[in-house]
C-alpha positions as CSV (number, residue, x, y, z in Angstrom):
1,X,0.0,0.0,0.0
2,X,1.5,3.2,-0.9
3,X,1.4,6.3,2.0
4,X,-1.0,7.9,0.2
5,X,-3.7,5.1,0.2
6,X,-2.7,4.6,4.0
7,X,-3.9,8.3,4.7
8,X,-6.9,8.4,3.0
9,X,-7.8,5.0,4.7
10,X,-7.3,6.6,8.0
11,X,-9.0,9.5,7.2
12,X,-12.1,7.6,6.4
13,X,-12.2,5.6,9.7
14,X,-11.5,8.5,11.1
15,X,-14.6,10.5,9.8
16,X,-17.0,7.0,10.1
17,X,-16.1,7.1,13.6
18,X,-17.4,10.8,13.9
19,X,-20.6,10.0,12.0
20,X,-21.2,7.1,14.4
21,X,-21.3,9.8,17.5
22,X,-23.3,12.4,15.3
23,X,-25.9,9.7,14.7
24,X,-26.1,8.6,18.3
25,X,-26.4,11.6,19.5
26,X,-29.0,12.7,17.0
27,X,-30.9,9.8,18.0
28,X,-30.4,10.3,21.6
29,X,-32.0,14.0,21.3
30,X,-34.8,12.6,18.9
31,X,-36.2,10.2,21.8
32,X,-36.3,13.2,24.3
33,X,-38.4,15.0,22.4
34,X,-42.0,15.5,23.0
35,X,-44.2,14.8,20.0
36,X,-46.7,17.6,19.2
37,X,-50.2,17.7,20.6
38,X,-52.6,16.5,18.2
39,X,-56.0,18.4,17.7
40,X,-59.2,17.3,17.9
41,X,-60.8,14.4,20.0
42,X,-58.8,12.3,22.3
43,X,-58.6,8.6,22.4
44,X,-61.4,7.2,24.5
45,X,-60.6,7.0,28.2
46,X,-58.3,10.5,28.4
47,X,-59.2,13.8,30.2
48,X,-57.4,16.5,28.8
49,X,-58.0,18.8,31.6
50,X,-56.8,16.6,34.1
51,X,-53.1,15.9,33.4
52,X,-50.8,16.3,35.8
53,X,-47.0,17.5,36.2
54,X,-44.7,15.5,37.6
55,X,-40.9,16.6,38.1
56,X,-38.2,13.6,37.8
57,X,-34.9,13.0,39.2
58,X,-33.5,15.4,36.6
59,X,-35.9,18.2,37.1
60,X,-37.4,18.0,33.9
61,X,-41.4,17.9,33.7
62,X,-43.3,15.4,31.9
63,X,-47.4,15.0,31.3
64,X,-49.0,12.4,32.5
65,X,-52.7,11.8,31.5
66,X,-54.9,10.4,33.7
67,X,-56.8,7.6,32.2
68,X,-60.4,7.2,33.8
69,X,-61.8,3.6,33.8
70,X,-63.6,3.6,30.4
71,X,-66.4,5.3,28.8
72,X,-69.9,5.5,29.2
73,X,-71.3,1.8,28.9
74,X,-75.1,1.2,28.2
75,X,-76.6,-2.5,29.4
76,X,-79.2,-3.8,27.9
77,X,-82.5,-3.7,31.1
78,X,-83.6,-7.1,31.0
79,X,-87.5,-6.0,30.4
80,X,-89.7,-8.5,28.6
81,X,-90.8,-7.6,25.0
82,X,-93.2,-8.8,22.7
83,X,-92.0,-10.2,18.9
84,X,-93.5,-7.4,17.4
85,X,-91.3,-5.3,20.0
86,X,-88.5,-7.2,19.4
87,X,-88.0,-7.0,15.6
88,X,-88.0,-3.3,16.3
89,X,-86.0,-3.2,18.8
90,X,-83.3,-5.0,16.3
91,X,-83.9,-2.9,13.4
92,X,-81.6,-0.4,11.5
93,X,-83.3,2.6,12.7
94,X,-82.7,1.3,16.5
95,X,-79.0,0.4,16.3
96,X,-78.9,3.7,14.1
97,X,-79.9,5.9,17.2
98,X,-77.7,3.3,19.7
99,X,-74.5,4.3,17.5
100,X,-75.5,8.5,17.8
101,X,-75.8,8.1,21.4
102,X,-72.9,6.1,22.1
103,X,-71.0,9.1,20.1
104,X,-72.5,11.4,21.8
105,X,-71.7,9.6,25.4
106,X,-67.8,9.1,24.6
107,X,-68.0,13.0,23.8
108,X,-69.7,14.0,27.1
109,X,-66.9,11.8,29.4
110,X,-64.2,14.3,28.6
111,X,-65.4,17.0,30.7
112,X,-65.5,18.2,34.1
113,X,-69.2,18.7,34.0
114,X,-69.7,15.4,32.9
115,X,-74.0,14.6,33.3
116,X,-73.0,11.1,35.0
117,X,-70.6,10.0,37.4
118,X,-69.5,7.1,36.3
119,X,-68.9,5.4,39.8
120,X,-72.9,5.5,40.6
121,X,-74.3,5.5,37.9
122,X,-76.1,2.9,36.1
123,X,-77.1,3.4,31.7
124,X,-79.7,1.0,30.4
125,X,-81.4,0.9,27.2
126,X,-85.1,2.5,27.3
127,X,-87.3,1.5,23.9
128,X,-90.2,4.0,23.4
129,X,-92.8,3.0,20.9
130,X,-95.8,4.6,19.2
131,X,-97.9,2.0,20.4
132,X,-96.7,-0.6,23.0
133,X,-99.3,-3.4,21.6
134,X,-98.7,-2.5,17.8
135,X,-95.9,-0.5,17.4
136,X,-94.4,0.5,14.1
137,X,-92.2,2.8,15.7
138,X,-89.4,2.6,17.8
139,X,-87.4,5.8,19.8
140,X,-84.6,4.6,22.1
141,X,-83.0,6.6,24.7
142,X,-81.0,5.7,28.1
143,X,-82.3,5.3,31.1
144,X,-79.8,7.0,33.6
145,X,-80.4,5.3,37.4
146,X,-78.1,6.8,40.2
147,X,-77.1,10.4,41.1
148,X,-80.3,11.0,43.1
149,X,-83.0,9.3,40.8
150,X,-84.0,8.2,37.4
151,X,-84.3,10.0,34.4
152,X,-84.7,9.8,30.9
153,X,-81.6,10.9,28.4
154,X,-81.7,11.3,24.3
155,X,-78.5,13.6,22.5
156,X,-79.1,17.0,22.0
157,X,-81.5,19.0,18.9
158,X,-79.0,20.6,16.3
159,X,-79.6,23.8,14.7
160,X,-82.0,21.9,11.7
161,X,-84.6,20.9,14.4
162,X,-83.7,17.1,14.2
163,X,-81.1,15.0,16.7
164,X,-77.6,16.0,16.1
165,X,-76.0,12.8,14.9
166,X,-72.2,14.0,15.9
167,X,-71.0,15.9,18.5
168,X,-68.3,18.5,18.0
169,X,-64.4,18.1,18.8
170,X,-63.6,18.3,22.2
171,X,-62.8,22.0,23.3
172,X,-62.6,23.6,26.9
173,X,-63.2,22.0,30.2
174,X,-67.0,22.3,30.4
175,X,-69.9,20.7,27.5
176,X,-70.8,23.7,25.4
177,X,-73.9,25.7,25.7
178,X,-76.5,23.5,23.5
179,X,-74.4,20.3,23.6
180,X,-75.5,19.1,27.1
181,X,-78.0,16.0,27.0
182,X,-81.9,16.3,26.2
183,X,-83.7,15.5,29.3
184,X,-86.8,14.2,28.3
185,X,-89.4,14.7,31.5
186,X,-92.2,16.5,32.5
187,X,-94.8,13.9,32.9
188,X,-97.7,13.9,34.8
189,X,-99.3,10.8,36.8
190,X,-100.9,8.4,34.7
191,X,-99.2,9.8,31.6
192,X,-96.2,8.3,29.5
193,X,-93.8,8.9,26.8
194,X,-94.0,7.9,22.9
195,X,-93.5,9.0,19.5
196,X,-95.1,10.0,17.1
197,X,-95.2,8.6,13.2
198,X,-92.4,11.0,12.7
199,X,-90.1,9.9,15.2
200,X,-91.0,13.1,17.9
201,X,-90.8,12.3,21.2
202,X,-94.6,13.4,22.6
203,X,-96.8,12.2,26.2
204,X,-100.0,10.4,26.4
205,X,-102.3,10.3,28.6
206,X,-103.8,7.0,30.3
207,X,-106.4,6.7,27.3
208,X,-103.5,7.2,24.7
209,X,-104.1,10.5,23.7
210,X,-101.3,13.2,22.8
211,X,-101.1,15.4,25.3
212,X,-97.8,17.4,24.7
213,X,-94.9,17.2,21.8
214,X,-91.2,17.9,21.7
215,X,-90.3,21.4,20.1
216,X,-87.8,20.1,17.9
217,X,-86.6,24.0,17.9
218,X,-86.9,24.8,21.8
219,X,-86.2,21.4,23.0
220,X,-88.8,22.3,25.4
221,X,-92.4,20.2,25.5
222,X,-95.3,22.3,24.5
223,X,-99.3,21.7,24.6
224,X,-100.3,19.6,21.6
225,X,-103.2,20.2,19.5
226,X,-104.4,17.2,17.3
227,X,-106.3,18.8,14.4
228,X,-109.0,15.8,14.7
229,X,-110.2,17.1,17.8
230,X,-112.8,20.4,18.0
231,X,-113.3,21.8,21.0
232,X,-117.1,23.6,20.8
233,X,-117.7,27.2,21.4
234,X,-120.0,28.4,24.3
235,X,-123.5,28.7,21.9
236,X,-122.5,25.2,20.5
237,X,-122.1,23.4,23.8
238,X,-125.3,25.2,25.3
239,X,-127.4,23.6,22.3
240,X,-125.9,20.1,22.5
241,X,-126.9,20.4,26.1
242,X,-130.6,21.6,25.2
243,X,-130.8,18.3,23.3
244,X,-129.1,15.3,24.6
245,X,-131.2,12.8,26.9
246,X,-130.8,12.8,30.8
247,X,-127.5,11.1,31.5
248,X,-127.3,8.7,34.6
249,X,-124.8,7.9,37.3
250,X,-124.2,5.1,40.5
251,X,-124.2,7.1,43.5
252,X,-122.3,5.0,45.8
253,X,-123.3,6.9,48.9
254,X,-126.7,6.4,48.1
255,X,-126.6,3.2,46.3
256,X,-128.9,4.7,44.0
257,X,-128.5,5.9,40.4
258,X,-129.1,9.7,40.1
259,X,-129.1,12.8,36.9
260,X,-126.3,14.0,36.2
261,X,-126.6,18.0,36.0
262,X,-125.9,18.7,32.6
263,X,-124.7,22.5,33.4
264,X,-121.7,21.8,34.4
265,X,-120.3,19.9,30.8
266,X,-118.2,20.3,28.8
267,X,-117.3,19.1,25.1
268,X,-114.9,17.5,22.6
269,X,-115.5,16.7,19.1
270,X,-113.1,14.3,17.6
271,X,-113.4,13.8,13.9
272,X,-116.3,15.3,13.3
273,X,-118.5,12.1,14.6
274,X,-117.7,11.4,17.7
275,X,-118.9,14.0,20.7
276,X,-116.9,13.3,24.2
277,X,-118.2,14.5,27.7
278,X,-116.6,15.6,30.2
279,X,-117.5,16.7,34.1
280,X,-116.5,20.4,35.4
281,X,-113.4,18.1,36.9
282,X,-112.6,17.6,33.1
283,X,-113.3,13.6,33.8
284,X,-114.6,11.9,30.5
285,X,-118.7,10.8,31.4
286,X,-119.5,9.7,28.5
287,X,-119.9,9.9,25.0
288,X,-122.0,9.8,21.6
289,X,-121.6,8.0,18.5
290,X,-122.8,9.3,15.0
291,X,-122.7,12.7,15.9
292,X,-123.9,15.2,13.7
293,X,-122.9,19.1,14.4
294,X,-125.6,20.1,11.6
295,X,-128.1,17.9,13.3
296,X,-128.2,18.3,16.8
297,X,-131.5,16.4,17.6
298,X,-130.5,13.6,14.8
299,X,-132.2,9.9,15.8
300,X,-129.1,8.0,14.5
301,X,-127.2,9.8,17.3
302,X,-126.7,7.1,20.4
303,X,-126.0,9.0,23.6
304,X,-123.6,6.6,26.4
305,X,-123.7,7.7,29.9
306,X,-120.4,6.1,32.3
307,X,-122.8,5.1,34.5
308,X,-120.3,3.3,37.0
309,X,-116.1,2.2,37.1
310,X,-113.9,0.3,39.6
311,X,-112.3,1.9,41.9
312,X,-110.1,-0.6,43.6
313,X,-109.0,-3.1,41.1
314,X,-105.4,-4.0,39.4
315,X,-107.8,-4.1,35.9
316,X,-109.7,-0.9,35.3
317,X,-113.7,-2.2,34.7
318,X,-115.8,0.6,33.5
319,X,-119.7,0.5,32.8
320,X,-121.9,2.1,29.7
321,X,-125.4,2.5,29.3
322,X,-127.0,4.1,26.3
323,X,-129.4,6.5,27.2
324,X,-132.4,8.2,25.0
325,X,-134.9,6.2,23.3
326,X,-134.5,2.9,21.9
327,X,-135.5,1.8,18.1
328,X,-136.5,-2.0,18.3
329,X,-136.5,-3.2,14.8
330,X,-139.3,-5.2,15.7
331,X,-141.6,-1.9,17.2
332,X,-141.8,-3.8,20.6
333,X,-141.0,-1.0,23.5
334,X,-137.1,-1.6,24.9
335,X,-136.5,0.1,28.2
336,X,-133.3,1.3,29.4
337,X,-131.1,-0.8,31.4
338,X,-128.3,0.6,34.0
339,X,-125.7,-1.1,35.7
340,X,-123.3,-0.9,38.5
341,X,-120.9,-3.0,40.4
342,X,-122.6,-4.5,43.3
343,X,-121.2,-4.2,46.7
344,X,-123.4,-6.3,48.5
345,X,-123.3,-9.8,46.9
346,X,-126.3,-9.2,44.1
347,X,-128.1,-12.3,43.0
348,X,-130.9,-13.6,40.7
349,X,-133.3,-15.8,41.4
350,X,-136.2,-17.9,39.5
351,X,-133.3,-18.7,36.9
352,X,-133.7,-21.8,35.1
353,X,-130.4,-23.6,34.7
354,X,-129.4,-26.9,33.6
355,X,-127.5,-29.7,35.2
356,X,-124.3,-28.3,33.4
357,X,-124.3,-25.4,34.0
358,X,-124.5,-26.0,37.5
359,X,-122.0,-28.5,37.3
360,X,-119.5,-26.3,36.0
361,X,-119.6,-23.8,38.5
362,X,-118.8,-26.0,41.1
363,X,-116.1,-27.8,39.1
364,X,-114.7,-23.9,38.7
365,X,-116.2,-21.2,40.7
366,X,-117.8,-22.5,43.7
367,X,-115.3,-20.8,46.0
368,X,-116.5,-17.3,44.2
369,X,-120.2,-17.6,45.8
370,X,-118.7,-16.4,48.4
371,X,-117.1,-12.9,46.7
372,X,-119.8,-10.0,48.2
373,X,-118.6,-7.3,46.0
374,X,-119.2,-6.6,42.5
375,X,-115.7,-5.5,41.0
376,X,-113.7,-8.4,43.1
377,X,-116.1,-11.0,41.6
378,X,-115.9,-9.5,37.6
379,X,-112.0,-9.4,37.9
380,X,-111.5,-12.4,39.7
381,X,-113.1,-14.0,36.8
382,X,-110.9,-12.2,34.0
383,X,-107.9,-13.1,36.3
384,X,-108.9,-16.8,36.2
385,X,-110.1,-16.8,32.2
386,X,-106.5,-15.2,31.4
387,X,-104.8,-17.4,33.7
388,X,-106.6,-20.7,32.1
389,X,-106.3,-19.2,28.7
390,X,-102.6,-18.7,28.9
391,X,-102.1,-21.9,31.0
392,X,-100.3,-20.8,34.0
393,X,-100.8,-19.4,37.8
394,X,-103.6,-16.9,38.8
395,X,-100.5,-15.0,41.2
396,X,-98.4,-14.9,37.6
397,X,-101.4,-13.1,36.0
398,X,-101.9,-10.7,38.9
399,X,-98.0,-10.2,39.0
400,X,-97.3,-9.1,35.5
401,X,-99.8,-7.0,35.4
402,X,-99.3,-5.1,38.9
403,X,-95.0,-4.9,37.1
404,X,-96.3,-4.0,34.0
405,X,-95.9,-7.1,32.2
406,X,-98.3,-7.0,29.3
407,X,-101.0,-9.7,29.8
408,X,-102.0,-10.6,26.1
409,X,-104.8,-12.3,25.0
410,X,-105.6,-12.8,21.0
411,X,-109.1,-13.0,19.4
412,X,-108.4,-13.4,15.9
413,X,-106.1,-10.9,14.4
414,X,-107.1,-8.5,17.5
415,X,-104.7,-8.5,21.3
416,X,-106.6,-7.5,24.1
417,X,-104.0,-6.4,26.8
418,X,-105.5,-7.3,30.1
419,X,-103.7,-4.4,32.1
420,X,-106.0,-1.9,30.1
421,X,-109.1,-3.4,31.2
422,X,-112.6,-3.8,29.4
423,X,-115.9,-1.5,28.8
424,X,-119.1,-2.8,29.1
425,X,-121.6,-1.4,27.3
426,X,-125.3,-2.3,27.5
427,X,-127.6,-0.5,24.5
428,X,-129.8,-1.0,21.3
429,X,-128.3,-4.0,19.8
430,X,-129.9,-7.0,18.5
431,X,-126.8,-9.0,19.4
432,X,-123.7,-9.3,22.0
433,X,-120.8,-8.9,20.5
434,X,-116.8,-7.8,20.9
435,X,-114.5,-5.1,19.9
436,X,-110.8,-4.5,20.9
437,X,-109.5,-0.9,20.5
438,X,-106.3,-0.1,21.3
439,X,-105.6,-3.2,23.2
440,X,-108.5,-2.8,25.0
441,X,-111.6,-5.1,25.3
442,X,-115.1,-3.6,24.6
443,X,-118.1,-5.9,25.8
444,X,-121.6,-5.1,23.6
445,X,-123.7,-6.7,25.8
446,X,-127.1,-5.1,25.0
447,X,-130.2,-6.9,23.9
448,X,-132.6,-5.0,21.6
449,X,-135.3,-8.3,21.1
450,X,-137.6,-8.5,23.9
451,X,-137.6,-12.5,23.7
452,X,-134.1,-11.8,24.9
453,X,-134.3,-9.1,26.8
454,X,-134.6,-9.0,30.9
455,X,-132.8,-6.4,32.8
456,X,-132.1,-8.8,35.3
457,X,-130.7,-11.5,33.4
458,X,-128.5,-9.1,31.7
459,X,-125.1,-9.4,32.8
460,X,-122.2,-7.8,31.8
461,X,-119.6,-9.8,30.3
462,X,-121.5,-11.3,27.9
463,X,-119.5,-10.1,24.6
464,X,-116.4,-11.5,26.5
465,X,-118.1,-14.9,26.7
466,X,-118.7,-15.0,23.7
467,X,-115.4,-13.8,22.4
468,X,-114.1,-16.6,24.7
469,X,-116.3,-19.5,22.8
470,X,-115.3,-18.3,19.2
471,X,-111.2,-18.3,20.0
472,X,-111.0,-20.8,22.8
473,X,-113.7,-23.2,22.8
474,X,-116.9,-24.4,24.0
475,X,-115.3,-25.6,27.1
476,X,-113.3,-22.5,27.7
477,X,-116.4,-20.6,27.3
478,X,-118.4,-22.5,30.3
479,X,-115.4,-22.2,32.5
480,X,-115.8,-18.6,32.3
481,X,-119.6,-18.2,32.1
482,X,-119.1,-20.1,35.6
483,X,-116.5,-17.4,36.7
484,X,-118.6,-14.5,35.7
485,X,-122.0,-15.6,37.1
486,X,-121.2,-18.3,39.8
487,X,-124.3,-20.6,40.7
488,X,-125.6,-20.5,44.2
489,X,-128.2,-23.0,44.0
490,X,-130.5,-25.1,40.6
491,X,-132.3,-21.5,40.7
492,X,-130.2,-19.1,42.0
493,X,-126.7,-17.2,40.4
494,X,-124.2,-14.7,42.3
495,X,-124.2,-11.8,39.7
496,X,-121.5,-8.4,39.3
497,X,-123.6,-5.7,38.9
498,X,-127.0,-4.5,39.7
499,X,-129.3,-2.9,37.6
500,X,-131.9,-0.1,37.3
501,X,-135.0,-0.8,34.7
502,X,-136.2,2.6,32.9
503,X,-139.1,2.9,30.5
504,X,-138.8,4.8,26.9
């Protein structure tokens, strides 16, 4: 090797050497370095605003972020639904609104204002539907328990007037103004929450109808008007009053049935055809059918006075009769007949019954003789129909209903939910016979022939017996017959109700 080569080769393992320290030390200074913070929302689990600074052994500072547990998690509540419930509560639009919330509850954990703590609080799911027996609809929100009660949570309204599907990136310490969650209460007793057909949270009252509506702009619940109803002006109400036939009412003080005074109603007209009536207390006394505004004094119009309702069952009862005069097709004279609930242990005697009847009511009801009052001894027997229908305990019956369980029972195409009770109405009709209107069971029990017809042997019920025999069965039909009117002896029966006989 000549010298020259020799210094050039030393020169280079000279410089390589240098490199080498350059690179180590660049690399050294690189891992010291603290990366940038990164705008925009944190991973899940990270509160910004509460890192800390802790000095090492060097006396350098270096964040630490605490890390909370994790993020909002929603169980599902364990609540019994019905198939038709079910399918919604599986269907795009739910898990839709379950994937906005959760957004919206991994934005809200960030903050120091957070709306739940997350060591006592407990998130469920909470399905609201349109209608509980048929719903088409389906609005789910959380059910926050903990932190000094229960309450009802959906994400907040955005500027459009619809739910904001994403919250914004996480700024400050506190939500923003308009990002906090909707709230959505202000119920009163005997009311709930739904939706309407366009997804808009709204209350019901106990006989369904819309009471109040979500302000998609306000966020606030306002006082709903449904354009089917009409609510009648003074001169209006004070003909309809001029015209209508004397309506009747079970005085229970008196045990007696007694006028109503009809100064004191008041009206609603619900499309067009229907006239409701209401006492000064705003309590719904009855109703007409076939109402014609143009035609006050029309005969078609049938006039129902609530003549009597339970007051201490789990299964509200409630008693029609149809007041005014009666148009027998066959010209023979009809008089009224009024019912109530008996309190003291009604009975009928004189009635011819047959070995099997008899026999029946011992097999099934001979325990119910003994039932004095009225409303025990008609719900006792829907308890025990519903209990045999479905084929399990009479104490399973009574518990789903008093936990809200919905008790279902089908007639055809048609569910009548037990828990929302039956009407029994008594009028012009040439036949018994059955209705079920929003889940509810409506009893036509009326008699317009007068080889049928006796006030006394007119029980209530009788459209439900006969509802019975067309889905369930002869048999099932004499087990209840024996529920509803339990035999005391070959020519006596224990009976619900009494009755008042009027003439045309």
């Amino acid at each position: 090797m000549t010298k020259s080569k020799r210094k050039l080769t030393h020169f280079l393992k000279k410089w390589s050497l240098v490199a080498l320290a350059v690179v180590g030390i660049t690399t050294g200074i690189a891992a010291c370095t603290i990366s940038p913070v990164e705008t925009g929302p944190l991973p899940t689990g990270v509160l910004p605003n509460e890192a800390t600074i802790n000095p090492n052994l060097t006396g350098t500072a270096e964040v630490t972020p605490q890390v909370i547990p994790m993020a909002y998690q929603v169980q599902e509540s364990g609540d019994s639904y019905t198939s038709d419930q079910e399918t919604l509560n599986n269907s795009e639009s739910a898990l839709f609104q379950k994937t906005v919330i959760e957004r919206w509850l991994e934005y809200w954990v960030y903050f120091e204002n957070r709306p739940f703590d997350l060591q006592t609080i407990q998130l469920t799911w909470k399905y609201i539907y349109d209608d509980p027996e048929a719903p088409t609809r389906v609005l789910v929100v959380i059910e926050a328990n903990g932190d000094g009660g229960s309450r009802l949570i959906s994400v907040p309204i955005g500027t459009d007037g619809t739910f904001s599907e994403f919250p914004p990136e996480v700024s400050g310490t506190n939500i923003q103004e308009g990002f906090e969650p909707l709230e959505l209460t202000g119920w009163a007793e005997g009311q709930w929450l739904s939706v309407d057909k366009d997804g808009i949270p709204v209350i019901c009252d106990g006989s369904g109808m819309i009471v109040k509506k979500l302000d998609m702009d306000a966020g606030q619940w306002v006082d709903f008007v449904d354009p089917r109803w009409e609510t009648p002006d003074e001169n209006l109400a004070e003909q309809i009053k001029s015209v209508m036939p004397v309506m009747w009412v079970y005085d229970r003080e008196a045990k007696s049935f007694v006028e109503r005074p009809a100064i004191d109603f008041s009206f609603s007209i619900f499309e067009r055809t229907t006239l409701y009536i209401y006492d000064k207390d705003g309590n719904e006394i009855g109703f007409a059918r076939y109402f014609t505004r143009s035609t006050l004094d029309n005969e078609n119009t049938e006039y129902y006075s609530l003549v009597d309702q339970s007051v201490h069952t789990i299964i509200p009862l409630r008693l029609y009769a149809q007041m005014g005069e009666f148009v027998p097709s066959d010209g023979a004279v009809t008089p009224q007949c009024i019912f109530a609930f008996s309190e003291d242990g009604a009975t009928i005697t004189g009635v011819p019954l047959d070995q099997t009847q008899f026999d029946y009511s011992q097999k099934f009801a001979s325990d119910m003789v003994g039932i004095a009052d009225g409303e025990e001894l008609m719900q006792t027997a829907l308890i025990r129909a519903a209990a045999m229908i479905k084929g399990v305990s009479e104490d399973e019956i009574i518990s789903d209903i008093k936990n809200n369980v919905p008790v279902l029972i089908s007639f055809g195409d048609k569910k009548w939910d037990v828990d929302k009770g039956i009407d029994f109405f008594w009028g012009n009709y040439s036949y018994t016979g059955f209705d079920v209107i929003d889940g509810k069971f409506i009893s036509y029990d009326g008699a317009q022939s007068p080889r049928h017809f006796s006030c006394s042997l007119s029980v209530p019920g009788v459209g439900l017996l006969r509802a019975i025999g067309e889905a369930y069965g002869r048999e099932m039909a004499y087990a209840f017959r024996a529920y509803l009117i339990p035999v005391v002896s070959m020519s006596e029966i224990r009976t619900p109700t009494i009755t008042m006989e009027r003439d045309r």
